[in-house]
Kinemage of the C-alpha trace (Angstrom):
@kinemage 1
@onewidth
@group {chain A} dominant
@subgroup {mainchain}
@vectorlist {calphas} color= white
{ca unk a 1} P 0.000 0.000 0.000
{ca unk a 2} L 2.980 2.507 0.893
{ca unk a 3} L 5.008 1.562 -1.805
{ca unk a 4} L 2.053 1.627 -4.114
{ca unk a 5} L 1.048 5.177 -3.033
{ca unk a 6} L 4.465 6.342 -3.640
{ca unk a 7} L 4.764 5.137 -7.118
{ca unk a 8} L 1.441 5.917 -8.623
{ca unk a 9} L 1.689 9.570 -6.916
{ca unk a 10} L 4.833 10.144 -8.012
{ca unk a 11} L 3.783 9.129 -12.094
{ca unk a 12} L 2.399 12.520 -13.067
{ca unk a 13} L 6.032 14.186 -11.817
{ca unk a 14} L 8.376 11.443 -12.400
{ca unk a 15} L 9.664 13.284 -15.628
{ca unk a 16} L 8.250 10.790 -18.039
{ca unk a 17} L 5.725 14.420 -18.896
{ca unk a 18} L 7.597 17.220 -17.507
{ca unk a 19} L 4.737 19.613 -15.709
{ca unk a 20} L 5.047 23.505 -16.674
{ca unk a 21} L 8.874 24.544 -16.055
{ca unk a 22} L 9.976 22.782 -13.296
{ca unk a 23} L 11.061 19.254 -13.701
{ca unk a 24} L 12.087 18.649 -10.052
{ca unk a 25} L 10.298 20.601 -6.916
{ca unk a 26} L 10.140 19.755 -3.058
{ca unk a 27} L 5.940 20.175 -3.347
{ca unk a 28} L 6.073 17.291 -5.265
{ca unk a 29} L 7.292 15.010 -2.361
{ca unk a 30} L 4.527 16.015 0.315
{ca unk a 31} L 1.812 13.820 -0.994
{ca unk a 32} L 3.744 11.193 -2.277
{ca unk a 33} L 5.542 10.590 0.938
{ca unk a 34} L 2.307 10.038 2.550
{ca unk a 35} L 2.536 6.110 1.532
{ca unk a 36} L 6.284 5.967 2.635
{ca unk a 37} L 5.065 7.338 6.029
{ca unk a 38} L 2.096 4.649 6.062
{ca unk a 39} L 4.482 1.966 5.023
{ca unk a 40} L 7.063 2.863 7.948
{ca unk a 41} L 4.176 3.369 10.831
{ca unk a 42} L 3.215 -0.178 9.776
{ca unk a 43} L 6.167 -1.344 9.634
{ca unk a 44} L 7.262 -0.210 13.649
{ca unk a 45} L 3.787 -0.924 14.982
{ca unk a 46} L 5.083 -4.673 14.758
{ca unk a 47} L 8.073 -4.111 16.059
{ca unk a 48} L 6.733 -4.275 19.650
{ca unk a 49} L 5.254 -8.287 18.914
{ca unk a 50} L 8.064 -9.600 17.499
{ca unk a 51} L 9.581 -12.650 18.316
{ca unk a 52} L 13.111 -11.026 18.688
{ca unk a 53} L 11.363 -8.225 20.683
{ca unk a 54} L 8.727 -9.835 22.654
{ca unk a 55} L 11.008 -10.838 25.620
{ca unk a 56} L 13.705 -8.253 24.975
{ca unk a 57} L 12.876 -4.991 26.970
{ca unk a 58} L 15.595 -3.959 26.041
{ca unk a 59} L 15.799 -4.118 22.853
{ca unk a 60} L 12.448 -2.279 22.485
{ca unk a 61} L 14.145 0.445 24.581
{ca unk a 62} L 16.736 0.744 22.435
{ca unk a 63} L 14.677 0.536 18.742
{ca unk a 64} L 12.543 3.406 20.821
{ca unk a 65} L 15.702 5.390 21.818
{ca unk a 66} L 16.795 4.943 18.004
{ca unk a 67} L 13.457 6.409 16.630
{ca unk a 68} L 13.525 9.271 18.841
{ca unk a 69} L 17.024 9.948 17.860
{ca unk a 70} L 15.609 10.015 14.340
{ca unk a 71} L 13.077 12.066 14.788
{ca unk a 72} L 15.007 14.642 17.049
{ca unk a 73} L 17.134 14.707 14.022
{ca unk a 74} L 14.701 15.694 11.666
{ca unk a 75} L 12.684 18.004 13.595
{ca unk a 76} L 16.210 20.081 14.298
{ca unk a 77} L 17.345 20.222 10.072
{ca unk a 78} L 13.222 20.971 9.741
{ca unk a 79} L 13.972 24.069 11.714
{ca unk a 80} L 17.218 24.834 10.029
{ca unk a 81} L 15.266 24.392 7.072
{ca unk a 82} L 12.342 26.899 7.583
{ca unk a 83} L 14.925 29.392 7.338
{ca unk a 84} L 15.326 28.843 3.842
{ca unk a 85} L 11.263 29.755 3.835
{ca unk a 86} L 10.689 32.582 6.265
{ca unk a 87} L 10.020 34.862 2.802
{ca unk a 88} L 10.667 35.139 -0.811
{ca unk a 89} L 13.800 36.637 -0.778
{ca unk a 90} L 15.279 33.734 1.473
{ca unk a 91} L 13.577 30.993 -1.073
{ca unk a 92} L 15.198 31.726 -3.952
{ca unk a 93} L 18.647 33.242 -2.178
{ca unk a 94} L 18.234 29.701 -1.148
{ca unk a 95} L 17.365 28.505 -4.275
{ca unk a 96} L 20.149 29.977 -6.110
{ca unk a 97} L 22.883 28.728 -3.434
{ca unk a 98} L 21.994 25.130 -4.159
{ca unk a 99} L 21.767 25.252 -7.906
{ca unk a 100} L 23.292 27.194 -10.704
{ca unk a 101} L 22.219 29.169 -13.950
{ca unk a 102} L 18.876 29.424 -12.756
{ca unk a 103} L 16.807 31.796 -14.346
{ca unk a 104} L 13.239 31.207 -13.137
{ca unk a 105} L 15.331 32.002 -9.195
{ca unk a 106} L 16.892 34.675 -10.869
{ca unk a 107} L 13.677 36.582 -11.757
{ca unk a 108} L 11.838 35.854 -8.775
{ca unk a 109} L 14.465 37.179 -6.123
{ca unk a 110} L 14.686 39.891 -8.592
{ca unk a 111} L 11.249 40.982 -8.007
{ca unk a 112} L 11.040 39.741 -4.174
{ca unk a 113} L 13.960 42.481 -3.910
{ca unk a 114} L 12.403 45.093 -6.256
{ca unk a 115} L 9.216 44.964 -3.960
{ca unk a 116} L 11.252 45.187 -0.908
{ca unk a 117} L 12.537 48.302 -2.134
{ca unk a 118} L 16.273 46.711 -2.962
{ca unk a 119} L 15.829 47.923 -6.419
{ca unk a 120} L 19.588 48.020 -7.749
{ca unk a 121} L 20.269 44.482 -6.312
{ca unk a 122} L 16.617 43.602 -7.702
{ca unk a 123} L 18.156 44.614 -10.751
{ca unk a 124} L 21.156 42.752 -11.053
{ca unk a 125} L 19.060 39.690 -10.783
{ca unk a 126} L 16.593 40.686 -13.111
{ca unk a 127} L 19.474 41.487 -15.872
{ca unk a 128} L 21.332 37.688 -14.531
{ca unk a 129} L 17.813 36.066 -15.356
{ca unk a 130} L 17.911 38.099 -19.086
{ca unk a 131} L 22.023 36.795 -19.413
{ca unk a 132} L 20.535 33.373 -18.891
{ca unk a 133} L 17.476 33.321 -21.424
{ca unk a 134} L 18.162 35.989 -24.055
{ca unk a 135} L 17.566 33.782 -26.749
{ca unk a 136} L 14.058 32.354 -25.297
{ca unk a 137} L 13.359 36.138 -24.468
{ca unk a 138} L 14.296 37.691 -28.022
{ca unk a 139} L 11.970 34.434 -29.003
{ca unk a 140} L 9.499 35.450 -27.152
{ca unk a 141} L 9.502 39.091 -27.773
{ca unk a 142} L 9.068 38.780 -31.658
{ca unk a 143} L 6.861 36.234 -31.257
{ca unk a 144} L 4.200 38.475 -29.632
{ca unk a 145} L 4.925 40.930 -31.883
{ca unk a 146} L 4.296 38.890 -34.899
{ca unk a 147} L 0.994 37.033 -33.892
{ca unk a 148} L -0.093 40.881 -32.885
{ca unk a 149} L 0.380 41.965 -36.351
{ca unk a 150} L -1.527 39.162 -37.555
{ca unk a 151} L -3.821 39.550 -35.241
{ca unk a 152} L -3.905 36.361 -33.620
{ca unk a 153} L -4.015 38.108 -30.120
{ca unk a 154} L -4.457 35.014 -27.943
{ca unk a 155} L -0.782 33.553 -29.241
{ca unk a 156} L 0.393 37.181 -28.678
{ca unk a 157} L -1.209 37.335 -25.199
{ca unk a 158} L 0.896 33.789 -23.795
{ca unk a 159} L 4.045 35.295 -25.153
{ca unk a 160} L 4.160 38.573 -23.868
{ca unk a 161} L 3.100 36.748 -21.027
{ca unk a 162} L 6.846 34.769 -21.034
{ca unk a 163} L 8.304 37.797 -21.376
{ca unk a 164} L 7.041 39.359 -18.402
{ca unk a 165} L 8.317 36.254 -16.257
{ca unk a 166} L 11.344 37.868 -16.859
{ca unk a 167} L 11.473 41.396 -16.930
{ca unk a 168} L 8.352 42.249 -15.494
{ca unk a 169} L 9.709 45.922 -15.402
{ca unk a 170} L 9.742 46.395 -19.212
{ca unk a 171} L 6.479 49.351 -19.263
{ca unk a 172} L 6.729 49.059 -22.904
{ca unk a 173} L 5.710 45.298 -22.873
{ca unk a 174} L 3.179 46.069 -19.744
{ca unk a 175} L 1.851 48.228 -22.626
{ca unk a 176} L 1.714 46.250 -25.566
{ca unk a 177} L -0.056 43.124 -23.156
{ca unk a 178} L -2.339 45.806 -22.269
{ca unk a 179} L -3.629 46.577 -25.780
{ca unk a 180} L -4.008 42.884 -26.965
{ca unk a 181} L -6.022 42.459 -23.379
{ca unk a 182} L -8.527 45.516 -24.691
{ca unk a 183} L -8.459 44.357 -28.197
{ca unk a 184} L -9.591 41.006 -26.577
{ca unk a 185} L -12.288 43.038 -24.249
{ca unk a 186} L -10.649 41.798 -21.149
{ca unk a 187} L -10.658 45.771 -19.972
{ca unk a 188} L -9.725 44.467 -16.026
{ca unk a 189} L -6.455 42.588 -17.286
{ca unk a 190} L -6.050 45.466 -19.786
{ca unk a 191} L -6.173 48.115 -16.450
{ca unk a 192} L -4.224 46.174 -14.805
{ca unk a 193} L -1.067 45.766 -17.569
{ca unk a 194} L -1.502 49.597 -18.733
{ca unk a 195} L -0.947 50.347 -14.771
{ca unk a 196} L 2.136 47.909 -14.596
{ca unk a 197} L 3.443 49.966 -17.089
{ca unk a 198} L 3.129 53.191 -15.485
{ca unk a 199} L 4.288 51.491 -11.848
{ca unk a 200} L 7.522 51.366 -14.108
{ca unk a 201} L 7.667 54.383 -16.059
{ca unk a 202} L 5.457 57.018 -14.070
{ca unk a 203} L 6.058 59.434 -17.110
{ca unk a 204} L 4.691 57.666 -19.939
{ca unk a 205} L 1.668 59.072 -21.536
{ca unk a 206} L 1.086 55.509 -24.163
{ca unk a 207} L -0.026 53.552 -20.842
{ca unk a 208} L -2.487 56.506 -19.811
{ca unk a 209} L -3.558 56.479 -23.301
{ca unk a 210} L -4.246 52.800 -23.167
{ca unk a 211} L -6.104 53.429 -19.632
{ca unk a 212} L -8.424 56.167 -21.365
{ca unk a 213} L -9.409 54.048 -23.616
{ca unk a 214} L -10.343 50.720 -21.334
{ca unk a 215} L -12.546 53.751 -19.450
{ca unk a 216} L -14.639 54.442 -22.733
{ca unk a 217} L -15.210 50.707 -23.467
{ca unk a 218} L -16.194 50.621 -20.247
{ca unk a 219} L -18.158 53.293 -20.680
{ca unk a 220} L -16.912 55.458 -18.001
{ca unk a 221} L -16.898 58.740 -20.069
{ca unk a 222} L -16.283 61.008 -17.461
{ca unk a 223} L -13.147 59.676 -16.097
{ca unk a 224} L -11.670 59.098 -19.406
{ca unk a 225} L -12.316 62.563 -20.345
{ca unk a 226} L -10.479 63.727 -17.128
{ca unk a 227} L -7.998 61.483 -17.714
{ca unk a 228} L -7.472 62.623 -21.271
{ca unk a 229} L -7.346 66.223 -20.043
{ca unk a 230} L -4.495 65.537 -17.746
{ca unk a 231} L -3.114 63.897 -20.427
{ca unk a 232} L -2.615 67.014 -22.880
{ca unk a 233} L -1.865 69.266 -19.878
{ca unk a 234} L 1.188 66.972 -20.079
{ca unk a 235} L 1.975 66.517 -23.767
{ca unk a 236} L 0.161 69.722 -25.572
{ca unk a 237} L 0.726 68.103 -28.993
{ca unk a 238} L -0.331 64.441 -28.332
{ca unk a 239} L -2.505 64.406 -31.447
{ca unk a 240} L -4.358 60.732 -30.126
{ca unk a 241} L -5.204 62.349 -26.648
{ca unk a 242} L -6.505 65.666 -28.412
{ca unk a 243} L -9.416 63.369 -30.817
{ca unk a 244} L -10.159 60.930 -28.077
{ca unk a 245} L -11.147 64.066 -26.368
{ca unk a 246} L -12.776 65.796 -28.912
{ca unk a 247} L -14.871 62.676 -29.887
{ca unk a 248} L -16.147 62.438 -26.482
{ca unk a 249} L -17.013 65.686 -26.256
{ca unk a 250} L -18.831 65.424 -29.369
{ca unk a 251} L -20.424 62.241 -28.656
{ca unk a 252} L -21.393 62.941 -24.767
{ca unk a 253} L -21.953 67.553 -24.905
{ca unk a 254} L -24.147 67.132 -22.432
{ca unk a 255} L -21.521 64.998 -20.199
């Protein structure tokens, strides 16, 4: 039953059909182990009825003495161990002592750090994770680009998608996401990417462009057209801006 557990558990991560990126992961071992832990609580509950034990106090003493030991020894590197978890940035410092050219860990302490406010060491991680995939990134990148063109926006959406796994800071891709999501009517996604973009570059008017615009699908004319004002109190010229304006104002007078 243990050993059975184990096996057919561990099928669907055994490598035979690699799952997502990861090949190997320690989630993978908690419910598989379940049937090792059966087998081995079976296993010692006989212990105590055993011929070799049954008139051997001593011996049970000392197979009790050895468990304990065993278990004292695992409950100490279990504590050692939740060190390695007490928060991102210790995961994937931890994650990145014990392996090497690993991108995904790369990325993700990247970003722990950018949150935390550690944005230059953030950085360095970030542009370690871009050393170690530029060729899946540049793949990536012109992917998106292409199945935009051709307007095949769902193949465009998964690839800018990849992208952002790895520079989540580039505003320009946080942008172009953004206008595949509204193309796509997904205006909540589409809100959300245009104000990724602008969490990275505060300036930018093309990501408050793309946010006026998810407010008049969404048919919330008056905050697009105050939104649109700010807009050309910042760029005067911005010819886009000036008719999104003036066909509101057309559209809604009265508004």
């Amino acid at each position: 039953m243990g050993w059975g557990w184990f096996i057919v558990v561990r099928l669907p991560v055994s490598g035979i059909v690699q799952i997502g990126e990861m090949a190997r992961a320690d989630r993978y071992t908690y419910v598989s182990l379940v049937g090792i832990f059966l087998l081995c609580v079976q296993q010692f509950s006989e212990w105590p009825v055993h011929p070799a034990f049954r008139h051997a106090r001593w011996r049970t003493a000392g197979v009790a003495a050895f468990i304990c030991l065993i278990l004292g020894t695992l409950a100490v590197v279990a504590w050692e161990q939740t060190r390695a978890w007490y928060d991102s940035i210790s995961v994937f410092r931890h994650a990145l002592a014990v392996t090497s050219d690993n991108y995904i860990a790369e990325a993700n302490l990247g970003s722990a750090l950018f949150d935390a406010g550690s944005k230059a060491e953030g950085l360095a991680h970030y542009q370690e994770a871009i050393r170690l995939q530029a060729p899946a990134l540049e793949h990536h990148r012109r992917a998106a680009m292409e199945a935009e063109r051709r307007h095949q926006l769902p193949t465009a959406i998964y690839h800018y998608g990849k992208v952002l796994t790895l520079v989540p800071w580039d505003a320009d891709v946080h942008r172009r996401l953004g206008s595949v999501l509204l193309q796509e009517g997904e205006y909540a996604k589409a809100l959300v990417q245009y104000n990724e973009a602008l969490r990275y570059d505060r300036n930018a008017i093309p990501p408050r462009l793309g946010v006026a615009r998810v407010l008049i699908a969404q048919q919330r004319f008056t905050e697009a057209r105050g939104l649109l004002k700010a807009i050309l109190q910042l760029d005067a010229e911005n010819k886009e801006a000036a008719a999104l304006l003036q066909t509101l104002l057309a559209e809604l007078p009265s508004n």
